[in-house]
C-alpha positions, 0 to 999 in steps of 0.5 A: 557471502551467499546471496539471500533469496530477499531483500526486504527495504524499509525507507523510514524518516523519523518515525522510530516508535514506527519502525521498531514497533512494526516493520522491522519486527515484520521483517525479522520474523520471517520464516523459512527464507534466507533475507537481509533488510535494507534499512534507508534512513532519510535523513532522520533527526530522531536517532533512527540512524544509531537505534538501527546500528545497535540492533546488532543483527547481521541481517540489518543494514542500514543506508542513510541519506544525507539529506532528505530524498523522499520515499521514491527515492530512498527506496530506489537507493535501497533497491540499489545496494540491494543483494536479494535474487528478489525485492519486497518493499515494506512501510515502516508502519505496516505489518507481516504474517511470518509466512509472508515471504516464503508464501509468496516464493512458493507461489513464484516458483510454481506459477513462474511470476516475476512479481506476487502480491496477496490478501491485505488486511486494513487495520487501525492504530491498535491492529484492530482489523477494519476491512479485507482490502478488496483482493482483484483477480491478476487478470483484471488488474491491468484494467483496474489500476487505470482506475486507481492503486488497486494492489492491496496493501500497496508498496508493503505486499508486492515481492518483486525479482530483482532483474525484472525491477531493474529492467521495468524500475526504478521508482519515479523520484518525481512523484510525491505520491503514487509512486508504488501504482506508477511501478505496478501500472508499468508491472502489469503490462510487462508480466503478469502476476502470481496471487498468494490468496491468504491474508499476509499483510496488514496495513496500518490506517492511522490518519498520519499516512502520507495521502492523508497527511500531505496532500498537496500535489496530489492531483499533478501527481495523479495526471503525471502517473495515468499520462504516461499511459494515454490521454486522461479521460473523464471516467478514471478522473472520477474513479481515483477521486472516488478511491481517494474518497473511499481511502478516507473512509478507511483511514476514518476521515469522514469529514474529508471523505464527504467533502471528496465524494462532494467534489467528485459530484461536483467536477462529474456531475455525479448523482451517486456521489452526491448520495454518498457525500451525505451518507459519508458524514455518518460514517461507515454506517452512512455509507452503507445506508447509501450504498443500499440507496444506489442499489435500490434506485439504480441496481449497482452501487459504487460504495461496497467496498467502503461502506462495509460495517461489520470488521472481519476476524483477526488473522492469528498471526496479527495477535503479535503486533496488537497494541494496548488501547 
């Protein structure tokens, strides 16, 4: 059998609306490039198991756990039975552009990279676009993921080369959370990355997301990921709160997003926050009010990227996945 140029893995627990509905149409609309999909069933009690094995396509297979291992692990089971020259890991709820793998398999041959990432768009439940999540120059990113999970779109954009996972992988099946920027922080300092600037992922914030939803452990999580590079200082504890807070506000948690700028005030004596907690109860349109505060009182604000109000255009391919109100 000839070896396909990707392995797409989609770890799933019990989330088949989900997953037949985004990440397997994603992956199965790809264009211009030879693939399979690793489908990891973990452990699901929905039927997820038997909708996968009547798709009746040959480029689907399906790995099931036993029982339940987590995301870490399903998709460290999936990348080892994996066939693909490269990896791509997609959420069972986000979306892909049909250009997605081929693009950034061009951008690898011509740069060399060993791992791609490109523009994300942040949507919600409907596919309706929220914010262009912020895209950092590959030469800054090493510095920024000190601060917090700064790839956009996290686990469902980055395409890794098979070898280069293995030799720097696998994903730390102790962590809870956080597992795909604990991969990329190890990524960065061993290669750096190729950059595909069009817009071919969407995440999907629907408040039912594995950091909103689970929250326990996030902390411990958090310390055991930024220790293995070096002591934790104060200044990026307070940089992954305030990008905890700022995902609450994407996600439309305004609630949780207040209380999260609160406490970073709190814990860090941080003026900035504090404007940002109460401009955080009103919304995105509260926040901007505070961002325009800090700006205005101290020329620099922390707040851009969460307090954009205004949504930018759909990319054309997103129209696909729209889903009815």
């Amino acid at each position: 059998m000839t070896r396909p140029e990707v392995s797409v893995i989609i770890p799933t627990r019990n989330r088949w609306p989900m997953l037949s509905t985004h990440a397997l149409p994603s992956a199965l609309a790809q264009v211009g490039v030879t693939f399979e999909v690793v489908v990891v069933d973990d452990a699901s009690d929905d039927g997820t198991a038997e909708r996968v094995g009547a798709i009746g396509d040959r480029r689907v297979r399906l790995v099931r756990n036993d029982a339940n291992r987590r995301l870490p692990a399903s998709r460290n089971v999936g990348a080892d039975v994996a066939r693909g020259e490269w990896l791509a890991f997609l959420d069972d709820d986000d979306l892909w552009s049909p250009r997605k793998l081929r693009a950034q398999l061009d951008t690898a041959r011509v740069t060399g990279a060993s791992w791609v990432y490109a523009k994300c768009v942040v949507v919600n439940g409907v596919g309706r676009p929220l914010e262009v999540h912020p895209f950092p120059d590959p030469d800054e990113l090493g510095a920024l993921l000190l601060g917090g999970n700064h790839v956009p779109g996290g686990g469902s954009n980055v395409i890794i080369r098979t070898e280069t996972f293995q030799e720097i992988g696998p994903f730390d099946e102790g962590l809870r959370f956080f597992e795909d920027w604990d991969l990329w922080l190890r990524l960065v300092q061993a290669a750096r990355p190729g950059t595909c600037a069009e817009i071919l992922v969407a995440r999907v914030e629907h408040g039912a997301n594995m950091l909103f939803r689970d929250r326990a452990d996030i902390g411990a999580d958090f310390e055991r990921v930024l220790a293995k590079h070096g002591p934790v200082s104060g200044e990026q504890r307070q940089a992954v709160a305030e990008w905890m807070a700022h995902e609450h506000m994407r996600a439309g948690l305004t609630l949780r997003a207040s209380g999260l700028y609160a406490r970073a005030a709190l814990r860090h004596r941080s003026a900035g926050n504090a404007v940002a907690a109460v401009g955080a109860l009103f919304g995105r349109r509260g926040l901007a009010a505070a961002s325009r505060v800090l700006l205005s009182v101290r020329g620099a604000t922390h707040l851009d990227e969460a307090a954009a109000t205004k949504p930018p255009p759909a990319p054309d391919w997103l129209a696909e996945y729209r889903l009815a109100d």
